[in-house]
C-alpha positions as CSV (number, residue, x, y, z in Angstrom):
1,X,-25.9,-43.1,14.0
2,X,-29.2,-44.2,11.9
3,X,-28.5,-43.0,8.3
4,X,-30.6,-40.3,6.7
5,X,-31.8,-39.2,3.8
6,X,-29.4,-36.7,1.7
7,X,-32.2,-34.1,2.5
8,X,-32.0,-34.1,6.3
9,X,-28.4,-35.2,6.4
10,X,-27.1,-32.3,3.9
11,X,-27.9,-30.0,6.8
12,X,-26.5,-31.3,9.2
13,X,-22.8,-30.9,10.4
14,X,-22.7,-34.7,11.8
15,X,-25.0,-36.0,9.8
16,X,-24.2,-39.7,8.6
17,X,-24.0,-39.7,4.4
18,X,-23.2,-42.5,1.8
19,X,-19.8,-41.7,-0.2
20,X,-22.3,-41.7,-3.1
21,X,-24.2,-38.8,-1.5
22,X,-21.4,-37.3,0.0
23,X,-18.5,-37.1,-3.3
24,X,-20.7,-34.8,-5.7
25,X,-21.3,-32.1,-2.8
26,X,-17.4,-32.1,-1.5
27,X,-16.5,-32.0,-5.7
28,X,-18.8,-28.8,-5.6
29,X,-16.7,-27.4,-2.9
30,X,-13.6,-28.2,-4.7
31,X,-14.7,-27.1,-7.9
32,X,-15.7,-23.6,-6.4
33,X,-12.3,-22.8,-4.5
34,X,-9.6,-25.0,-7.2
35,X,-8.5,-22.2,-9.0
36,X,-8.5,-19.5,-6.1
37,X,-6.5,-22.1,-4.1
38,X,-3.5,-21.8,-6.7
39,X,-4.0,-18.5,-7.9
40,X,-1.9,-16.4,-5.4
41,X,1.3,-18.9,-5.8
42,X,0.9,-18.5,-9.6
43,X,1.3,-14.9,-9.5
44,X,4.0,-14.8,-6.7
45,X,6.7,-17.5,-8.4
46,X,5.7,-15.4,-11.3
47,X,6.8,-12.0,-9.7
48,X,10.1,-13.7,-8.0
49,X,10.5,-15.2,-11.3
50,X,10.5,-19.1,-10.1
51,X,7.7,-19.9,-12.5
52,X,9.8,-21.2,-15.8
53,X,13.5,-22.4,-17.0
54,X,15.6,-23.3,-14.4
55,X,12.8,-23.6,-11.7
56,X,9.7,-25.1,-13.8
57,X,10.0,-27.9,-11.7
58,X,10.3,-25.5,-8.6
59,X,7.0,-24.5,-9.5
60,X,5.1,-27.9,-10.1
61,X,6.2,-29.2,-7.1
62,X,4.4,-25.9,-5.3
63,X,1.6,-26.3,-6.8
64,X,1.1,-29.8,-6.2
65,X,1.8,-29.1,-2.0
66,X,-0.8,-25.9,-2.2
67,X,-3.5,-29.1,-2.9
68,X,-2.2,-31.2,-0.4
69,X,-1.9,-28.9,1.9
70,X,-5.2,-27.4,1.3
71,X,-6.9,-30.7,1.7
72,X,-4.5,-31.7,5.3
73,X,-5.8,-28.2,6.6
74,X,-9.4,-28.3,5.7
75,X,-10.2,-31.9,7.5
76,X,-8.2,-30.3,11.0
77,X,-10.4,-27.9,10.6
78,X,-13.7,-30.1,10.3
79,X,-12.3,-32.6,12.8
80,X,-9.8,-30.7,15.0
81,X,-6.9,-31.6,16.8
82,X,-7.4,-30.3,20.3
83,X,-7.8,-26.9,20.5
84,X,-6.5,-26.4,16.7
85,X,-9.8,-27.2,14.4
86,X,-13.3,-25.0,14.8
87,X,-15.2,-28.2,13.6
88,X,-17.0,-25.5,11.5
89,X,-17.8,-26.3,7.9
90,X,-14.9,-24.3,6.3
91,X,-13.2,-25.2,3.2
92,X,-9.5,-23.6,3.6
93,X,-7.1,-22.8,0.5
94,X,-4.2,-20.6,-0.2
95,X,-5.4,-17.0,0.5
96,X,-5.0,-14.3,-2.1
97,X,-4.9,-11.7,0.9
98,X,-1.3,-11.9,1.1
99,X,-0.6,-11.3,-2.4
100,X,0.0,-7.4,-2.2
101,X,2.3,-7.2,0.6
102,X,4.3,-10.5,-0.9
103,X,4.7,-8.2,-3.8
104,X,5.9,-5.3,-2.1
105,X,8.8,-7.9,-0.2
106,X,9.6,-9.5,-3.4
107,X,9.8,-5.6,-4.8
108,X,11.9,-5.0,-1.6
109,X,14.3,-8.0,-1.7
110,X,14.9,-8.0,-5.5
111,X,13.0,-11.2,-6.6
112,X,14.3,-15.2,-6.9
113,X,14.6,-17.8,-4.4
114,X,15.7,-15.2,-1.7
115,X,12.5,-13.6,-1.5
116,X,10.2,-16.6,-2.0
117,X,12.6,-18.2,1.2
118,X,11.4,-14.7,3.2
119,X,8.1,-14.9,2.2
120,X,8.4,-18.8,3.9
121,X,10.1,-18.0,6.6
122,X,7.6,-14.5,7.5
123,X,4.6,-16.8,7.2
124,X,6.1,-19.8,9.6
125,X,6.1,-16.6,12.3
126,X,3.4,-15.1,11.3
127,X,1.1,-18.3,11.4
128,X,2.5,-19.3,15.4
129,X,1.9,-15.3,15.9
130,X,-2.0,-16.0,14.3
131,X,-2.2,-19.3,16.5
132,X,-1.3,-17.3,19.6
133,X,-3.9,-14.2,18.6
134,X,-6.5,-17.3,18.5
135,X,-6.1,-18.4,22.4
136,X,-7.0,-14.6,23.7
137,X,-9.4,-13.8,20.6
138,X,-12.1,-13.0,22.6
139,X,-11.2,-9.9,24.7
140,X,-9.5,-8.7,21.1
141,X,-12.6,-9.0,18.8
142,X,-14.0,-4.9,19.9
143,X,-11.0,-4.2,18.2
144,X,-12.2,-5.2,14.7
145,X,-15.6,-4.2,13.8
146,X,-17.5,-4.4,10.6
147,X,-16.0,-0.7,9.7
148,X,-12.6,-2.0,10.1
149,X,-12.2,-5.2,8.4
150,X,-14.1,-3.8,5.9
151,X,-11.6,-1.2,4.9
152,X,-9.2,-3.8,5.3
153,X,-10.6,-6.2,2.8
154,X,-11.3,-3.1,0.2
155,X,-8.1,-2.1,0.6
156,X,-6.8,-5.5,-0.1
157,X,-9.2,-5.6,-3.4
158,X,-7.9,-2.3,-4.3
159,X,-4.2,-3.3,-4.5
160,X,-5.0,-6.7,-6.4
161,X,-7.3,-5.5,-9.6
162,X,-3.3,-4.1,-10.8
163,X,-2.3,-7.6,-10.2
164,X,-5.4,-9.2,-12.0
165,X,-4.6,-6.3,-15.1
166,X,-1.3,-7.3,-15.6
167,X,-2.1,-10.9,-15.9
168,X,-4.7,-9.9,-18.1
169,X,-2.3,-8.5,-20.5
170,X,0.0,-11.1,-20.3
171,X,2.4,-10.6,-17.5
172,X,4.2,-7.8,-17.5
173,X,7.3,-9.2,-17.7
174,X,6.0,-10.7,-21.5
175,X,7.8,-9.6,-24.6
176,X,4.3,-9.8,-26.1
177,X,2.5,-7.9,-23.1
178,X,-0.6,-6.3,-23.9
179,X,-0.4,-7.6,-27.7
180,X,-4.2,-7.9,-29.0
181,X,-4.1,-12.0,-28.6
182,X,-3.5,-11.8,-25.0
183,X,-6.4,-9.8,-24.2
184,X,-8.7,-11.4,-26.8
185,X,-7.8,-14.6,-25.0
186,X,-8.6,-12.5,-21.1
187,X,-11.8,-11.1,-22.9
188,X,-12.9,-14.1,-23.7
189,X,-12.7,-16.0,-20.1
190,X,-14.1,-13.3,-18.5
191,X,-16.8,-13.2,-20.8
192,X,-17.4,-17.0,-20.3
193,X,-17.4,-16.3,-16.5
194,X,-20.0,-14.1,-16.9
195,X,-22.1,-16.0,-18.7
196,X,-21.8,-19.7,-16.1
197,X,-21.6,-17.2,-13.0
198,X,-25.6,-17.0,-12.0
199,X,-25.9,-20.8,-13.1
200,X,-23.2,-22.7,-11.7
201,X,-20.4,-22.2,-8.1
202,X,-17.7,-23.5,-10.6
203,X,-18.3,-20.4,-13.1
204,X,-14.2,-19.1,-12.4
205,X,-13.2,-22.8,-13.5
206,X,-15.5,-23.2,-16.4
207,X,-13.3,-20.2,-17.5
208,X,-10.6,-21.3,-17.2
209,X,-10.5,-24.7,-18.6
210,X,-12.4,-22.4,-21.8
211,X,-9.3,-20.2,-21.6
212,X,-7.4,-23.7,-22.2
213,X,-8.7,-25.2,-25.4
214,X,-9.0,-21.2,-26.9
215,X,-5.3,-21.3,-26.2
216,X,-5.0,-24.4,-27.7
217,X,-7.2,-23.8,-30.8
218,X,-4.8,-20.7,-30.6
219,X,-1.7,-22.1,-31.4
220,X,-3.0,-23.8,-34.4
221,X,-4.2,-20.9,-36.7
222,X,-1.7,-17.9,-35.2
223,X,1.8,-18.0,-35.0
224,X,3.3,-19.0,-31.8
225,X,6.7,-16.9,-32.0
226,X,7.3,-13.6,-32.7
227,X,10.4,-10.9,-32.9
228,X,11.9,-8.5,-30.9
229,X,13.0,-4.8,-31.8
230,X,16.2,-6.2,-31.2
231,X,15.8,-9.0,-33.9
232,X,15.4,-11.8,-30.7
233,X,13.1,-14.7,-31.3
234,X,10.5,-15.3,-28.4
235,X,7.8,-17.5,-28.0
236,X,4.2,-15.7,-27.2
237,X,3.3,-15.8,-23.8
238,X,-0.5,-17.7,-24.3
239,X,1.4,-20.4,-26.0
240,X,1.0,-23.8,-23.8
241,X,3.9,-25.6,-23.3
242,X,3.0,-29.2,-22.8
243,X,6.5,-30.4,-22.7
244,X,6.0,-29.2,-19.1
245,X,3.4,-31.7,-18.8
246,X,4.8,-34.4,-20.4
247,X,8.5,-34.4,-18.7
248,X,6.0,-34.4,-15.3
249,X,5.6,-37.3,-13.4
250,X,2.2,-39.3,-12.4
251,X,2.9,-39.8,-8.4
252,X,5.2,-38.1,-6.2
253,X,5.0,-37.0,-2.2
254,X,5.0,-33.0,-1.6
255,X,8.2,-32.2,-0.5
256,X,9.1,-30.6,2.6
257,X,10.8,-27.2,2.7
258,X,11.2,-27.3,-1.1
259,X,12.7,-23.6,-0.4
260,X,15.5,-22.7,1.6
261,X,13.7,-20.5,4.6
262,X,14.6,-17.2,4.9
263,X,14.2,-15.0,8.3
264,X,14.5,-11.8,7.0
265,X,12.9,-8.5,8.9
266,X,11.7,-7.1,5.9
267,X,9.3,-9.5,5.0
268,X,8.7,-10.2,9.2
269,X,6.8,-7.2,10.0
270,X,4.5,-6.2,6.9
271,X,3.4,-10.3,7.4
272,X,3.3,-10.0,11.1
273,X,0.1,-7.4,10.2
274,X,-1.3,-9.3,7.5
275,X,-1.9,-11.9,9.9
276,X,-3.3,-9.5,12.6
277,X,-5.9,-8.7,9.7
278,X,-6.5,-12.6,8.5
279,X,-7.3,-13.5,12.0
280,X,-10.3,-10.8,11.4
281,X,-11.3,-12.0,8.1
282,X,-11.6,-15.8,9.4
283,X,-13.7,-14.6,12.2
284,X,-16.2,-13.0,9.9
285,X,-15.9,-16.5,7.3
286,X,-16.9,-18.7,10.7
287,X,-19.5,-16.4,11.7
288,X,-20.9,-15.7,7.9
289,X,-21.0,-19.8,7.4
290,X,-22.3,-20.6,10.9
291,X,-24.9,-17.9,10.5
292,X,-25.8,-18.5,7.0
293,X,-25.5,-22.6,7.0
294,X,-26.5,-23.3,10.5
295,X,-28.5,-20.5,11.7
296,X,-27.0,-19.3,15.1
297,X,-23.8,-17.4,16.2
298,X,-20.4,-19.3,16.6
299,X,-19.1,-20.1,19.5
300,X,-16.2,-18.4,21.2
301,X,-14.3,-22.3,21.3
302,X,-15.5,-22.2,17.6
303,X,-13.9,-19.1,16.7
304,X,-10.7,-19.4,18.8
305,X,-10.2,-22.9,17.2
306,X,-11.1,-21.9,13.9
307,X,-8.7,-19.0,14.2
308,X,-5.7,-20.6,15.4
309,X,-6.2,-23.7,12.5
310,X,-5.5,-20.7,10.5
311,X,-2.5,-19.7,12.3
312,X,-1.0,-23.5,12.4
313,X,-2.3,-24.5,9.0
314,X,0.0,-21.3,7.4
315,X,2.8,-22.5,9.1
316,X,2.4,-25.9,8.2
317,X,1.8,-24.8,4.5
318,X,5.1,-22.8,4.7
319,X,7.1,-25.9,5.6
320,X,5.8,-27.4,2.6
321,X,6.6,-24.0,0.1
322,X,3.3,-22.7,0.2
323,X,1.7,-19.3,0.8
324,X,-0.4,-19.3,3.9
325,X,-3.6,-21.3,4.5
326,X,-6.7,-19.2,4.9
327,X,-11.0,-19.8,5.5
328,X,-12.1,-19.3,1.6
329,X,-14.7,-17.2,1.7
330,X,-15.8,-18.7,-1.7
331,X,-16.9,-21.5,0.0
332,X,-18.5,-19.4,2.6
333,X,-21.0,-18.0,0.1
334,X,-21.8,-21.9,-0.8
335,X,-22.5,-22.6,2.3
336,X,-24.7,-20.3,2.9
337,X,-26.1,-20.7,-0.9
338,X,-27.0,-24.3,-0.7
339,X,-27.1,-24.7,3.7
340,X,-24.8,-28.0,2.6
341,X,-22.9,-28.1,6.0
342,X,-22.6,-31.8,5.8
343,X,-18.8,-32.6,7.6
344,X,-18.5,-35.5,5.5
345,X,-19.5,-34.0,2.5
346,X,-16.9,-31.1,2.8
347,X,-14.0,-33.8,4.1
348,X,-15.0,-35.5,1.0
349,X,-13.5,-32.6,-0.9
350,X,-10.8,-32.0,1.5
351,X,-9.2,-35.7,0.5
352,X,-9.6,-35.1,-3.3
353,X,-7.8,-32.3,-2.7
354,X,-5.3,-34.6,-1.2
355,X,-5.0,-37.1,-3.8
356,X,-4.7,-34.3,-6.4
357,X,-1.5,-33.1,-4.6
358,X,0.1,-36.7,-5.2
359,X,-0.4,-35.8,-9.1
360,X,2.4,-33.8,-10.2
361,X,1.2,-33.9,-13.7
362,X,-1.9,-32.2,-12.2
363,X,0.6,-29.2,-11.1
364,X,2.2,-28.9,-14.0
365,X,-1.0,-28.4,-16.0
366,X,-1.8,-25.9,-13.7
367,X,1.7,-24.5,-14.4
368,X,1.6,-23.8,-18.4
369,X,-1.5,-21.8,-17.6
370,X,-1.3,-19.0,-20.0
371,X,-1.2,-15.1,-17.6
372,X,-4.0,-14.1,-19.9
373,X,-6.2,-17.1,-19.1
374,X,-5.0,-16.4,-15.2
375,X,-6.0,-12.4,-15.8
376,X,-9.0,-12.9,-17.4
377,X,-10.0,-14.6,-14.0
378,X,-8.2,-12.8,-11.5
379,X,-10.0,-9.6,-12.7
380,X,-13.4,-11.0,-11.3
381,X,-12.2,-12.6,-8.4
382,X,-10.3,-9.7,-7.0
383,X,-12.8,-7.0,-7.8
384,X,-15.3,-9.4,-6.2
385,X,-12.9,-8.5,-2.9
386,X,-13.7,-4.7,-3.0
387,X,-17.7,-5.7,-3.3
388,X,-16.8,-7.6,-0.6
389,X,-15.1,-4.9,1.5
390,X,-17.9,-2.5,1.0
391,X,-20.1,-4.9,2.0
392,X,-18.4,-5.5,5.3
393,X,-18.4,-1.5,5.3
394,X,-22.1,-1.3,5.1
395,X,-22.9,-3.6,7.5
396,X,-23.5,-1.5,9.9
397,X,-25.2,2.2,9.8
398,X,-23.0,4.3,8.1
399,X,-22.4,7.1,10.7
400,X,-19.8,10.4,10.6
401,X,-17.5,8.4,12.5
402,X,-17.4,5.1,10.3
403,X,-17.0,7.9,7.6
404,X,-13.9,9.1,9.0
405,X,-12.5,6.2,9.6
406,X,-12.9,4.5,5.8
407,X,-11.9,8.0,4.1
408,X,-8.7,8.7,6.6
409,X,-7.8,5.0,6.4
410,X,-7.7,4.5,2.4
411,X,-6.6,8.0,1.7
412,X,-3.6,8.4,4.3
413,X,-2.7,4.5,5.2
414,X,-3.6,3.1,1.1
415,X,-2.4,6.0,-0.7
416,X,1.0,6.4,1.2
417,X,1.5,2.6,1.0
418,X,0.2,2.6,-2.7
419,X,3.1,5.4,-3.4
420,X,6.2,4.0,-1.3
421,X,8.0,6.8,-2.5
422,X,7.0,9.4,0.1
423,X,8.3,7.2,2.8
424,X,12.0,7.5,1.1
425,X,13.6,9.3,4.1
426,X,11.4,7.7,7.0
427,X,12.7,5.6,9.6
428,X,13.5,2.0,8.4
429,X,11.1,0.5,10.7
430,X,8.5,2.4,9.0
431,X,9.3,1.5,5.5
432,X,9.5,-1.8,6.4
433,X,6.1,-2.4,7.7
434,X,4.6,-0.2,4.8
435,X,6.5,-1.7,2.1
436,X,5.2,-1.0,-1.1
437,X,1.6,-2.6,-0.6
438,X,-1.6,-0.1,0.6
439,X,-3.3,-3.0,2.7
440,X,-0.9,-2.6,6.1
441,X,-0.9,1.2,6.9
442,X,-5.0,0.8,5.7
443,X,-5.4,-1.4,8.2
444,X,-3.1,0.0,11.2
445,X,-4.8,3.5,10.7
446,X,-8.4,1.7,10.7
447,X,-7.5,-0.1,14.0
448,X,-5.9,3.2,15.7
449,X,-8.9,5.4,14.9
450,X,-11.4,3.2,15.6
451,X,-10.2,3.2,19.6
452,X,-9.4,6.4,19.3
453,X,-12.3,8.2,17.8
454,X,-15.2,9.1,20.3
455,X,-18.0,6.2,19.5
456,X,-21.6,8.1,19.7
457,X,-24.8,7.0,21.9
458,X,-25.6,4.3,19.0
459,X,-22.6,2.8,19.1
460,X,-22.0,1.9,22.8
């Protein structure tokens, strides 16, 4: 193929670039989804309390396979392997989705390796289960419309803002949580975020590595311990520990099944619905970037292979310790910013992601991230999932019956799932697929009333 300027090339999915052209607009890619991507397994080693001590390394190594693996799943998706692969410009990462119902199973199954081995082993099923959704996607997709993943994603964004507020004072599980300097030090990334976020896709990482050298000036002019009621020496929790990053070496291969897997039912069935409702939220990502970067409606091969990528790629990043792979809808919104849809340009990305994940020194910077600096993020990117949610909502007309089903599906399915405690003395079954996350009964009463309730003359 002739090559073309950056111009006409930029636009096009298999248009023929220079690495020169092509580098700087993958970096962009990578510099918008880099932190996302590691966010969710930041906060679940965190809550199974793998992220320090005995398992520092645990967590490095994770890390560095979440890049890897990011970068492995995003070119199948460019390129595709048979019938896995849309060979849609997607960018795929670690999704922060699953973050509320992993923290309901770790609540469930008491923490530790044992729950992060569930978590593995419920997202090796869930991913095949995903996969298999993708072959017969399109006689299912009348089951998910606008008003229903909608609710779904703004009842996901509603259970992660207490996530990003915990890690915004510190971690809860802190001796210093909530102290002044820990939410001076969230304040003050959040406040930067604000600031880069109308100039620049990499706003959320400009934050972050601000967050860093506060945290660093930090530790100069405050002191880094502090005392206990008890009379128990601690250190703070925004102190960086670079011992971490020194003891880390430069080049190592991700490991496979870091984690011993775990098949237990009651992390099985809340997953098993998560991935009933990721399969939706890809499908709106591959329409929203084929719409907004290419002008025309996916196909249905495009959806069904996109889909079941998403399906193979979470079981393929479970194998390798790592939460499931997911469409980033970060990248989605850059797509459809820029119309950059260039295949080479985003595989560009996809293989600096790859050689990032052979850096384990790389992880275990990543890993002595202070919880404020992480919170002071988190707060923005998970309340930009309820805009997101509404948005989905609004889509469409608002009519009585959409009505209905967003106020029945939040207040019933969120509200019993956001207090656990009613379900005390319901069948097992039941408190198993609820757990203690909102987002699964949200979703199963969205999907139930939306075939049951009477559609009106508008709506057929």
């Amino acid at each position: 193929m002739k090559e073309v300027k950056l111009e006409e090339a930029a636009y096009q999915f298999d248009g023929k670039m220079s690495l020169r052209q092509a580098i700087p607009l993958g970096l962009q890619h990578v510099c918008a989804m880099f932190v996302g991507n590691l966010t969710p397994l930041l906060i679940i080693t965190s809550a199974c309390g793998i992220a320090g001590g005995e398992f520092a390394d645990l967590q490095v190594t994770l890390l560095q396979s979440a890049m890897f693996v990011a970068g492995v799943v995003t070119l199948v998706q460019l390129f595709t392997v048979g019938p896995v692969g849309g060979g849609v410009p997607i960018i795929m990462g670690t999704s922060s989705g699953f973050i509320g119902v992993f923290n309901s199973v770790v609540g469930s199954m008491g923490g530790g390796v044992l729950a992060y081995g569930a978590i593995m082993g419920a997202s090796i099923i869930g991913g095949i289960f995903e996969s298999v959704l993708g072959f017969f996607l399109k006689p299912l997709r009348k089951f998910f419309p606008p008003v229903v993943t909608g609710t779904v994603v703004l009842s996901i964004g509603l259970s992660l803002i207490s996530v990003g507020i915990n890690s915004f004072g510190g971690g809860n599980s802190a001796k210093d949580f909530g102290s002044v300097e820990n939410l001076l030090l969230a304040l003050f990334v959040l406040v930067v975020i604000l600031i880069f976020k109308h100039w620049t896709s990499s706003a959320i990482l400009i934050g972050i590595l601000a967050g860093y050298v506060a945290a660093f000036v930090m530790g100069f002019v405050l002191p880094t311990t502090g005392v206990t009621a008890d009379g128990v020496e601690y250190t703070k929790a925004w102190v960086l520990n670079w011992d971490k990053v020194a003891q880390a070496s430069w080049f190592a291969i991700p490991k496979l099944v870091p984690v011993k897997i775990v098949f237990d039912m009651r992390a099985i069935l809340p997953v098993l619905i998560m991935f009933i409702v990721t399969a939706v939220e890809t499908v709106g990502d591959i329409s929203g970037v084929m719409e907004g970067g290419m002008n025309r409606e996916p196909t249905d091969k495009e959806l069904s292979g996109g889909v079941i990528c998403d399906g193979l790629g979470s079981t393929f990043a479970a194998l390798f310790g790592v939460l499931p792979n997911t469409s980033f809808s970060q990248n989605v919104g850059l797509v459809a910013m820029t119309k950059v849809v260039n295949r080479m340009a985003l595989a560009s990305g996809a293989v600096f992601l790859i050689l990032c994940g052979l850096i384990p020194k790389l992880g275990a910077l990543i890993s002595i991230m202070p919880q404020a600096v992480l919170g002071g993020a988190a707060v923005m990117m998970f309340s930009s999932i309820v805009v997101s949610g509404i948005q989905r909502i609004t889509k469409e007309q608002m009519t009585p019956r959409h009505l209905t089903i967003v106020s029945v599906a939040l207040g019933v399915g969120y509200g019993m799932g956001a207090n656990s405690g009613i379900l005390a003395n319901a069948p097992q079954a039941l408190q198993l697929i609820c757990g203690e996350s909102g987002i699964v009964p949200a979703a199963f009463v969205a999907i139930l009333l939306n075939v049951l309730l009477p559609k009106n003359d508008q709506e057929l």
